[in-house]
Structure formats: C-alpha cells, structure tokens
C-alpha positions in Angstrom: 25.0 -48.3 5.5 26.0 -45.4 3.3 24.3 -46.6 0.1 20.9 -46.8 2.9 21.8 -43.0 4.3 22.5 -41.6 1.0 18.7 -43.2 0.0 17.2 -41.6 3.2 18.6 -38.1 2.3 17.5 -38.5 -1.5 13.5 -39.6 -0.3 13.7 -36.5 2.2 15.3 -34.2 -0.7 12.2 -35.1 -3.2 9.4 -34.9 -0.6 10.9 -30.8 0.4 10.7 -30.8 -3.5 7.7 -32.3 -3.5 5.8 -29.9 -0.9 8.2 -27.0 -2.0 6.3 -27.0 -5.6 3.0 -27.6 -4.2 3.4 -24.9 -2.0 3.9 -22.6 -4.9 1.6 -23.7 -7.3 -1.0 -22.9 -4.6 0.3 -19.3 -3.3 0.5 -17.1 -6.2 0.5 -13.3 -5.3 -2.4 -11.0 -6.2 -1.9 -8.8 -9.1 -3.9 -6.5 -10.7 -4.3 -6.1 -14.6 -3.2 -3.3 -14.5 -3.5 -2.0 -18.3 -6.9 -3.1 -18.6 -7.7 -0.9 -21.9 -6.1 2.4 -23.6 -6.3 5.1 -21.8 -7.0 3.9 -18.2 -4.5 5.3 -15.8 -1.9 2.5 -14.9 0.9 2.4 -12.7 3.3 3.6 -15.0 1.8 7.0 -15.8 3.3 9.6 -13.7 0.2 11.3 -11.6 0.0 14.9 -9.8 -2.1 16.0 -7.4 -2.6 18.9 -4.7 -2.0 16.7 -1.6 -3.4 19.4 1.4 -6.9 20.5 1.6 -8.4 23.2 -0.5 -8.7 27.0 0.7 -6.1 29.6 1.5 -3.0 28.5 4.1 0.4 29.2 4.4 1.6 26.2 2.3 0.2 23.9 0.1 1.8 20.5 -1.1 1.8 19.7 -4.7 3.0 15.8 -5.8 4.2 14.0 -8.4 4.8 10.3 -8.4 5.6 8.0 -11.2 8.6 7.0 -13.7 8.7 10.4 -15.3 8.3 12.7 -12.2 11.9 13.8 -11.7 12.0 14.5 -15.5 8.8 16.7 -15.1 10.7 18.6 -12.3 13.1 19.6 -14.7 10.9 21.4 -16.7 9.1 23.4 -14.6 11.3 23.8 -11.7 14.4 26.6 -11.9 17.2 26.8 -8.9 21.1 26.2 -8.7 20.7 22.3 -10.1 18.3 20.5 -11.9 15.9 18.2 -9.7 17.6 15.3 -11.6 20.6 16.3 -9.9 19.5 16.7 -6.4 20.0 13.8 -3.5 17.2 12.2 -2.1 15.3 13.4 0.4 16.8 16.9 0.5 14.9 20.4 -0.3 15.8 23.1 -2.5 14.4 26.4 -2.8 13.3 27.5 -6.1 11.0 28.5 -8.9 8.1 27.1 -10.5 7.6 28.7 -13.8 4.6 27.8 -16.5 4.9 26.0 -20.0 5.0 30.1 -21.9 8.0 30.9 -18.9 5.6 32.9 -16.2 6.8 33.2 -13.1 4.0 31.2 -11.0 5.4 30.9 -7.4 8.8 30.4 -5.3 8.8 27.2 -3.9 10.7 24.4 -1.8 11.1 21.5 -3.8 12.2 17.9 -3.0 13.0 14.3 -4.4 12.5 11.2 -2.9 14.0 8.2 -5.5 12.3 5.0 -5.8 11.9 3.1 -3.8 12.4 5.1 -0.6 9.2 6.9 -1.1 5.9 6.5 0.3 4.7 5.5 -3.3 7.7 2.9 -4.2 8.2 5.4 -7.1 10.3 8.3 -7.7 8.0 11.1 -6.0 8.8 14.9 -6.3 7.1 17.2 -3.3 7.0 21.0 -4.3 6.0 23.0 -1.6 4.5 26.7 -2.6 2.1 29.1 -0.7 -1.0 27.7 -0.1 -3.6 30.4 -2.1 -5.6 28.5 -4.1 -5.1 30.1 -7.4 -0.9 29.5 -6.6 -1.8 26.0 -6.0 -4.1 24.9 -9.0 -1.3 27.2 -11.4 1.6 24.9 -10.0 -0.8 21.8 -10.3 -1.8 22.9 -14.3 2.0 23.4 -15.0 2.6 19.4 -14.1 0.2 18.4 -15.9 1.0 20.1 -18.9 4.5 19.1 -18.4 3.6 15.0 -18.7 1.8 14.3 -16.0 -1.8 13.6 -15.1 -3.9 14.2 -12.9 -4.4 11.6 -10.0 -7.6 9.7 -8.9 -9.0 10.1 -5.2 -6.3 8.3 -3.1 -4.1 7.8 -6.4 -1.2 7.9 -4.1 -2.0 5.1 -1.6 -3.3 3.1 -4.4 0.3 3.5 -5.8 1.8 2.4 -2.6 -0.6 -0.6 -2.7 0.3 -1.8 -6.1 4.2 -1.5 -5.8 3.7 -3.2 -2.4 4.7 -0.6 0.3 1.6 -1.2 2.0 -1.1 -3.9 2.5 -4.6 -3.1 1.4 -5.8 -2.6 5.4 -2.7 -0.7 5.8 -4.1 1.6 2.5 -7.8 1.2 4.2 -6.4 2.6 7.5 -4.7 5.8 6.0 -8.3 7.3 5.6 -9.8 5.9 8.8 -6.5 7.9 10.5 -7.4 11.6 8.3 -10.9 10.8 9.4 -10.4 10.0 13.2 -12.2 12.3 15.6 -11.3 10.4 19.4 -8.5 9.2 20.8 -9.6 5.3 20.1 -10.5 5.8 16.7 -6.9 7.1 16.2 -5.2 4.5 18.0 -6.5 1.8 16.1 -6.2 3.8 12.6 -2.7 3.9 14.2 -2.7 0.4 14.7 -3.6 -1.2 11.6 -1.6 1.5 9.5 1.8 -0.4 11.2 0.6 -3.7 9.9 -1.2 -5.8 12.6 -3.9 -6.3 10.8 -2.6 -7.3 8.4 -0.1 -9.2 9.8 -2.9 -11.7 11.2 -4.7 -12.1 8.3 -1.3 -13.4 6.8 -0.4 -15.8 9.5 -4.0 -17.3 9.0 -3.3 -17.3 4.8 0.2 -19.0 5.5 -1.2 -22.0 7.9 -4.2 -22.3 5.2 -1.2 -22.6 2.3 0.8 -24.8 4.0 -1.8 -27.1 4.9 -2.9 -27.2 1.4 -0.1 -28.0 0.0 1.1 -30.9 2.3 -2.5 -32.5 1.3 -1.7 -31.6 -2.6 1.7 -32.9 -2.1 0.6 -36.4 -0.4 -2.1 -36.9 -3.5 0.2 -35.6 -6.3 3.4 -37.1 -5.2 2.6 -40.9 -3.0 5.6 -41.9 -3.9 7.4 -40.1 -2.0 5.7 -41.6 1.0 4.5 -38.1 1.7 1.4 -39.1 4.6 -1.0 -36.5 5.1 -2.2 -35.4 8.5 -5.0 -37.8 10.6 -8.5 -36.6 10.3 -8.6 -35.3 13.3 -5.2 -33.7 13.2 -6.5 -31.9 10.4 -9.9 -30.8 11.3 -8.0 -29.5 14.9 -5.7 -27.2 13.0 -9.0 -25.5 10.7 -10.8 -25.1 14.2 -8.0 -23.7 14.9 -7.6 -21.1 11.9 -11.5 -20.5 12.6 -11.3 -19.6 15.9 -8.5 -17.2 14.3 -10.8 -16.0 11.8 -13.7 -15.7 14.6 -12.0 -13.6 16.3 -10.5 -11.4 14.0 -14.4 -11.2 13.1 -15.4 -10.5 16.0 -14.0 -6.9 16.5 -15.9 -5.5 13.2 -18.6 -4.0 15.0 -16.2 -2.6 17.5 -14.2 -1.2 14.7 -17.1 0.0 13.0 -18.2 2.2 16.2 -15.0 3.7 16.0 -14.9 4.5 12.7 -18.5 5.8 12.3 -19.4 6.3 15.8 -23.5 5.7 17.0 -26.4 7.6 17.2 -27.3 8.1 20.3 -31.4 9.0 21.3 -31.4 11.4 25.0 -35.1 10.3 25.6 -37.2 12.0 28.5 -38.7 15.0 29.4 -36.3 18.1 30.0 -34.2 18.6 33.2 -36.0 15.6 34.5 
C-alpha cells in the first residue's frame, strides 16, 4: 500500500513538472532590445528633461532619471550635503550653478532612490522658478553634466521598461493630461490603476495555461497527462472570446472619450 501511494505521489510530482515546464516554455515575458545600435538612447543612459509646460510660471520642474542621476546632482547642485547624501524622498533647498561656476538659480531639490520612483530608477526633481530662460539654463547644466536629453514621454517609457507600469497604464498617462470632461478623466483614471490591464492579463493567463496543459499532454503521455474533451476546450475559448469581445466592444466608446465627435447643428436659425 505504501510502495502504491509513494507511486501515486511520484506520477502526480512529474505531471506538476511536466505542465510546470510547459507552462514556462510558453510564457516568456516581453523584452525589448534595448541596445539596438551605438548611440540609441537605452535604459541605462541617465535622461533630463523640463517636466512642466513651456512659458513663464512660478515653478518649473526639471528631472533626471537614470543610473548616474544622483551623481549628476552632485555636480551641479550646492547646499549643506551632497544630493548623494540626502534621504529619499526629502527636499533641500539649494543652488544650481553651471559647468564655468555661474550662479543659475536657487532651487528645491529632491531624490527619490530606485526603485521607489515613478521611473524604477534613481530620479532627482529640481525645482526652480519657472522663467523660461532659468529653466532651459538648469536643463543645459544636466546635460552638460552627463546627462541627455530625453525623448517625448522618455519618462513613462522608463517606467514601462523597468516594469512600474503596463503599456495601457503608460497609454493612459496621456489620455489623463489630455482629458477635457469629467468621463474622459474617469476612465484615464481608470486604466492608469491597472484594470485594463488587469483583464487583458486574466485573458493571457487562461490562454497560457491552456496551452500548456495541451503541450504538456503531447510532450509528456507518459505521464498520463489527458487533455481536456473537445468540447471542454472549445467552451473555455468561447469563453476567453466573449472576454475579448467585450473588452472590444468599448473601443468606440473609449475613443469618443478620448477624441470626442463632431457634431453638425443643421437647420435654419432660431427655428
């Protein structure tokens, strides 16, 4: 009766083994190449960027993000302690100064360590007063410091890659600057927490899983691993499609909100 348990257990061990390595030959997470040639930007250049809008206001928000951002801090920024030495998430008031030692602006200056940052990197947040000239001069000094200069949405796109958001959770940042009604910000809202996304992974997992206990019951027979009944299986994918069909289904909807509609007022006037 043992020898038979212990036999049992063993089968059941190698068929979880079984599905277990089908499962991850089949689920491998996207990655980008991200150093496709020299001198395209990659995720471990440190980039800078003016974060607020352009024109005159009473602050503007300069940022750095990448491996050498703290490092660039200390060599433009002057206050009681180096930006190396500050905690995380605290501001410091200061001075930025340029690479021939000008003066260029008094500023607040902060640290946020990787990965508690909104990029997953170590991201530096110097805020000065927002003329434009101050701005661009505080800008120049970061990059001439190490930095470089960061692509349209460089930030997000960090975030993305070092997986602190999903790409509709990157997609809904913009739809949530752009939003001009209540709805439209609600559902920027929305899909910026995740639940978007979150349904779009349910449906990938059920689609995985039921790949790999068909790849398991072909690769491994063995193991006496039986794969679900024709109709079983085609239930569950009308399942996942009706999943997918509705997820579909609220595109238009979503687009109205994003984009709005024309609308033609047809007749004649004050009729």
């Amino acid at each position: 009766m043992r020898s038979s348990t212990r036999k049992i257990l063993q089968s059941k061990k190698r068929r979880a083994a079984a599905f277990r390595f089908c499962l991850y030959r089949i689920w491998q997470p996207e990655r980008l190449p991200y150093n496709l040639a020299s001198g395209v930007m990659t995720v471990s250049d440190t980039i800078a960027a003016v974060s607020t809008p352009p024109g005159e206001g009473a602050i503007a928000l300069v940022r750095l993000s990448g491996a050498n951002a703290i490092q660039i801090a200390d060599k433009i920024f002057r206050g009681k302690e180096l930006p190396s030495q500050f905690a995380s998430h605290m501001q410091h008031l200061g001075e930025i100064f340029s690479a021939n030692d000008q003066l260029i602006d008094q500023v607040v200056l902060s640290i946020h360590r990787a990965p508690a940052s909104y990029t997953g990197e170590d991201l530096v947040e110097i805020s000065c007063h927002g003329g434009t000239l101050v701005s661009a001069k505080v800008l120049e000094a970061c990059l001439r410091a190490g930095a470089r200069a960061a692509r349209p949405d460089g930030f997000t796109d960090r975030a993305f890659l070092n997986g602190k958001m999903d790409l509709t959770q990157a997609d809904a940042v913009i739809d949530l600057i752009r939003a001009r009604t209540d709805l439209a910000l609600r559902s920027a809202t929305e899909q910026l927490e995740g639940r978007l996304g979150d349904q779009i992974r349910k449906i990938r997992d059920e689609l995985i899983a039921l790949l790999a206990h068909i790849n398991a019951s072909i690769d491994f027979p063995e193991e006496g691993i039986a794969p679900d009944e024709g109709e079983t299986l085609c239930a569950r994918l009308d399942s996942i499609r009706e999943e997918i069909a509705g997820l579909l289904a609220t595109a238009d909807q979503g687009r109205v909100l994003r984009e709005g509609v024309r609308v033609v007022i047809y007749g004649a006037t004050n009729a």
